[in-house]
LUMSE-264194 format. One record per residue (C-alpha): residue number from 0; residue in three letters; x, y, z. Coordinates in nm, 3 decimals. Layout:
// residues N
<rec NUM, "ala", <X, Y, Z>> ...
***
This chain:
// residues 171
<rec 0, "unk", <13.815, 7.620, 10.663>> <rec 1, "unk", <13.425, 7.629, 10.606>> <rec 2, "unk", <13.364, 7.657, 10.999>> <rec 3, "unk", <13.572, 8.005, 10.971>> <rec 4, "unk", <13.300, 8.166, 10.804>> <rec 5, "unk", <12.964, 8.234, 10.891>> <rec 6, "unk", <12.598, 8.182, 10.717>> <rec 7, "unk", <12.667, 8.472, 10.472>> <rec 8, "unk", <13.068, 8.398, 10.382>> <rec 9, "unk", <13.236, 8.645, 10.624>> <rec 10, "unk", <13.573, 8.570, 10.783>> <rec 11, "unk", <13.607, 8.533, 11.155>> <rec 12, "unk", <13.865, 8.513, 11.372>> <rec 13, "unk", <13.984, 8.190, 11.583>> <rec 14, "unk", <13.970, 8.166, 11.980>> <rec 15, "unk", <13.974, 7.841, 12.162>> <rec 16, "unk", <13.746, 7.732, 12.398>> <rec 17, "unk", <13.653, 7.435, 12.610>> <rec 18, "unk", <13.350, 7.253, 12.479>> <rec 19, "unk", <13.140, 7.001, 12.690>> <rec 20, "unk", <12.989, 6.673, 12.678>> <rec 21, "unk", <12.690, 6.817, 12.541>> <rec 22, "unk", <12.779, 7.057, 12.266>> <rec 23, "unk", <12.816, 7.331, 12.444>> <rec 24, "unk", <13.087, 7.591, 12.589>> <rec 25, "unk", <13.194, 7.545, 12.926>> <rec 26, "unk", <13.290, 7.759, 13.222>> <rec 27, "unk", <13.197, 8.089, 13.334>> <rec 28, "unk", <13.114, 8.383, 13.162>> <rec 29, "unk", <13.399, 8.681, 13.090>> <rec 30, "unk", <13.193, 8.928, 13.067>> <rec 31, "unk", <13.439, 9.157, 12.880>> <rec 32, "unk", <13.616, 8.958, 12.707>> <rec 33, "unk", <13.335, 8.849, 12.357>> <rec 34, "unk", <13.436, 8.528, 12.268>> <rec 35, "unk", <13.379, 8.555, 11.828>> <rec 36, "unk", <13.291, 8.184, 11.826>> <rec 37, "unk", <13.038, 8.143, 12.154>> <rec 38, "unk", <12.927, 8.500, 11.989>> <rec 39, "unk", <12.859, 8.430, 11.677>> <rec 40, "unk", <12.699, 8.134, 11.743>> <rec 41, "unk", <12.447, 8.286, 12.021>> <rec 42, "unk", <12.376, 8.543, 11.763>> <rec 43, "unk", <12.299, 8.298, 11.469>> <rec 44, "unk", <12.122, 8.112, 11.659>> <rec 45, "unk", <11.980, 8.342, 11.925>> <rec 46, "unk", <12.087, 8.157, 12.211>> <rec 47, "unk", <12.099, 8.311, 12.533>> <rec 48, "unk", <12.443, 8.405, 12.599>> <rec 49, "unk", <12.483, 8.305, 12.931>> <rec 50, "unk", <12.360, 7.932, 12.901>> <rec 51, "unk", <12.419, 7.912, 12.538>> <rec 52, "unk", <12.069, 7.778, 12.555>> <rec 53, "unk", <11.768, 7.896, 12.337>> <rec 54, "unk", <11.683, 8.281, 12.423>> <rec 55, "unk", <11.327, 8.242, 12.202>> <rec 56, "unk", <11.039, 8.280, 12.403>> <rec 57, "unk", <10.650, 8.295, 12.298>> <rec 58, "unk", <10.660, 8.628, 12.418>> <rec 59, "unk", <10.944, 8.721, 12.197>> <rec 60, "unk", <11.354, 8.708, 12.241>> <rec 61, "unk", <11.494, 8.932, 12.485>> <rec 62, "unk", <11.815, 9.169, 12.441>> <rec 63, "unk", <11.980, 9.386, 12.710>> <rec 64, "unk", <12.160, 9.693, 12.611>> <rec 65, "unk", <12.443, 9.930, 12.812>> <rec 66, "unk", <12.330, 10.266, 12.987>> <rec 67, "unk", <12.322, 10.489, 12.696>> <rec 68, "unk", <12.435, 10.220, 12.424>> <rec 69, "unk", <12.124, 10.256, 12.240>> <rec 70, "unk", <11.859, 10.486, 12.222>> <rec 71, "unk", <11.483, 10.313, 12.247>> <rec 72, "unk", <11.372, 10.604, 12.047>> <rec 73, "unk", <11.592, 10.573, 11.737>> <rec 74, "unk", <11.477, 10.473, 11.441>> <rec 75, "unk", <11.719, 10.170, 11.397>> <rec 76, "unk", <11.859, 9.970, 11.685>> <rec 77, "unk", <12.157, 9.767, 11.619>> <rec 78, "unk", <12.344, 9.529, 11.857>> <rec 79, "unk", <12.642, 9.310, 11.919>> <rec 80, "unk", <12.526, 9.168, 12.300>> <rec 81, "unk", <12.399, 8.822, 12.208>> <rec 82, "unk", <11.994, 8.791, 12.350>> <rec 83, "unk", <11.930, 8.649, 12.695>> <rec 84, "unk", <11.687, 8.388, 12.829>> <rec 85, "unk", <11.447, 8.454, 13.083>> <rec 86, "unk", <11.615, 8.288, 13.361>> <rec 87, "unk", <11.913, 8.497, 13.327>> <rec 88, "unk", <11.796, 8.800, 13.190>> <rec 89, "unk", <11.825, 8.941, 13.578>> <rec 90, "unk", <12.146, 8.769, 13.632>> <rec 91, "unk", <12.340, 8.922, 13.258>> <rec 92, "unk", <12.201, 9.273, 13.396>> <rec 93, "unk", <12.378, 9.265, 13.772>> <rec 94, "unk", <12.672, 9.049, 13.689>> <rec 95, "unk", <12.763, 9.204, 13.319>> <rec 96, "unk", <12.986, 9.525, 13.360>> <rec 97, "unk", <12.872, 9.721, 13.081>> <rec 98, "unk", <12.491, 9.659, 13.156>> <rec 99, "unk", <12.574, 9.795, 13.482>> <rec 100, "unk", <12.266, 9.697, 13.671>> <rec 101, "unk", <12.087, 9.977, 13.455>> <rec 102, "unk", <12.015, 9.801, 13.104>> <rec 103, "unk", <11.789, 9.893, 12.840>> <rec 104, "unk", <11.543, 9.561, 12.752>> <rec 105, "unk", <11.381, 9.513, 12.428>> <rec 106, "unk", <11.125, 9.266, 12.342>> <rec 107, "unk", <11.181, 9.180, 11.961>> <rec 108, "unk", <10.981, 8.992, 11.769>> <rec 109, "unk", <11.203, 9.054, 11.433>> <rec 110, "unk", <11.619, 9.047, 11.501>> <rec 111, "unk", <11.712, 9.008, 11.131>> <rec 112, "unk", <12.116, 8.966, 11.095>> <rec 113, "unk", <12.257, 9.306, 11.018>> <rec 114, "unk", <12.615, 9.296, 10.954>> <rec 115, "unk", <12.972, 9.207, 11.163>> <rec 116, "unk", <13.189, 9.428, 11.380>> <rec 117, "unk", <13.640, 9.356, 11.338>> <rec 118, "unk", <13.903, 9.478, 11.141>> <rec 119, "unk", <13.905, 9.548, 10.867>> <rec 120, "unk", <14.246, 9.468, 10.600>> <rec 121, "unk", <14.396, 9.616, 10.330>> <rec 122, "unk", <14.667, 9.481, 10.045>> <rec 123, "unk", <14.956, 9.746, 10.066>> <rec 124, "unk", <15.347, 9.750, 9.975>> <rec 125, "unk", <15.439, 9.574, 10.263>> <rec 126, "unk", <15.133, 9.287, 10.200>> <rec 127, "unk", <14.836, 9.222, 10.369>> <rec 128, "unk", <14.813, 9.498, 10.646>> <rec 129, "unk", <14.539, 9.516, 10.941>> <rec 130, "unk", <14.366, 9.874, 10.935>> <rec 131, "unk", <14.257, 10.004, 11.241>> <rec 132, "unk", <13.943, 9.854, 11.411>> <rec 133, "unk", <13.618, 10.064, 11.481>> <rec 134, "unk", <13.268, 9.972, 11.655>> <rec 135, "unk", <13.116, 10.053, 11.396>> <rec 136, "unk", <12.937, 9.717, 11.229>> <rec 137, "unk", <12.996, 9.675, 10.853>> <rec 138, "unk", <12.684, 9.576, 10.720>> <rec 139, "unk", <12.631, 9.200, 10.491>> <rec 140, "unk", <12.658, 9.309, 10.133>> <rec 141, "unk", <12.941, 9.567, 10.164>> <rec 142, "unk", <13.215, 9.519, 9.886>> <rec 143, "unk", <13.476, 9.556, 10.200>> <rec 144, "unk", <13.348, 9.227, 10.364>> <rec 145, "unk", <13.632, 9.067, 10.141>> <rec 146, "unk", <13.855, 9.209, 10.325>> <rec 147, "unk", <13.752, 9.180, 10.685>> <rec 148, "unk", <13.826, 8.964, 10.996>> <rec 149, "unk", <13.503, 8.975, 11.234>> <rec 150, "unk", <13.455, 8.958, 11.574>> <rec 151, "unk", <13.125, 9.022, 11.626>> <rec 152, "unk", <12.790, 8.976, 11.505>> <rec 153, "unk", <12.549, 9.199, 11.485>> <rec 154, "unk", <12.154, 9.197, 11.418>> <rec 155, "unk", <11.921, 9.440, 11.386>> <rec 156, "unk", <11.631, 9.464, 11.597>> <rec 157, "unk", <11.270, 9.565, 11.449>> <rec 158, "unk", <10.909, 9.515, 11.584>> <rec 159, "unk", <11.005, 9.537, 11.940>> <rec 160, "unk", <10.910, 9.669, 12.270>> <rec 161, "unk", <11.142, 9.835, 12.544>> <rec 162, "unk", <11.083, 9.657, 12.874>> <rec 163, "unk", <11.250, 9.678, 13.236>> <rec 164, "unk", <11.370, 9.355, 13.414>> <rec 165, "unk", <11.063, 9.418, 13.607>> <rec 166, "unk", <10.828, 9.376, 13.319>> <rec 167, "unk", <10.958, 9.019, 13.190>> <rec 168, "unk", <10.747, 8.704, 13.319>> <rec 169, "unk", <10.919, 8.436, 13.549>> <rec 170, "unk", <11.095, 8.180, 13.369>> 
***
């Protein structure tokens, strides 16, 4: 189906969930357990992925980042975690396990799509076998894409700034 692929013709996999009255997913957040659909579409969209509401501020769009997940000083930061808004920037950071009260921010101004993170398939004797899955995101334009299920998004964050929780402006 169309709605299995995303803006640049990548597979994803299918998950149920509960959609309200107004368009949006319902219930609480499971914070390990990525939804592919509720992620894909906060990252093509940059909603904030608690609210599913927009994340884009004037200031710039917000993204939170794991102790140790990504370096501020690396030439190229990547990222799966959907952005946040400001009114629950604070709340992703002490709820989310792998933020662990301690994230990295960044302030970007330019989050152009980078690639997808799932498994990736092969065509063997036995037919169509799954390989094993990495973290590793394969990037949009890669001749393996063909051959790939995703799971998660990921974008690729330029002209940004790192910030604390402390530094972002009430919502």
């Amino acid at each position: 189906m169309a709605q299995d692929r995303d803006l640049r013709g990548v597979l994803w996999g299918r998950c149920s969930q509960t959609i309200g009255t107004g368009g949006l997913p319902t219930g609480r957040p499971r914070w390990r357990m990525v939804h592919p659909s509720r992620q894909r579409e906060c990252m093509e969209q940059l909603r904030c992925q608690v609210c599913a509401q927009p994340a884009r501020t004037h200031h710039g769009i917000v993204f939170l980042a794991g102790p140790g997940e990504v370096r501020p000083d690396d030439a190229v930061v990547r990222t799966a975690q959907p952005p946040v808004c400001l009114q629950h920037a604070r709340a992703a950071a002490q709820q989310c396990p792998h933020l662990a009260g301690r994230p990295t921010g960044f302030l970007a101004h330019s989050v152009p799509l980078y690639g997808v993170i799932g498994t990736p398939y092969q065509y063997g004797d036995g037919g169509l076998q799954a390989l094993p899955a990495t973290d590793q995101a394969l990037p949009y334009g890669h001749p393996g894409l063909g051959w790939f299920l995703a799971s998660q998004m990921v974008r690729r964050l330029r002209a940004y700034t790192v910030i604390t929780l402390g530094d972002l402006p009430n919502p």
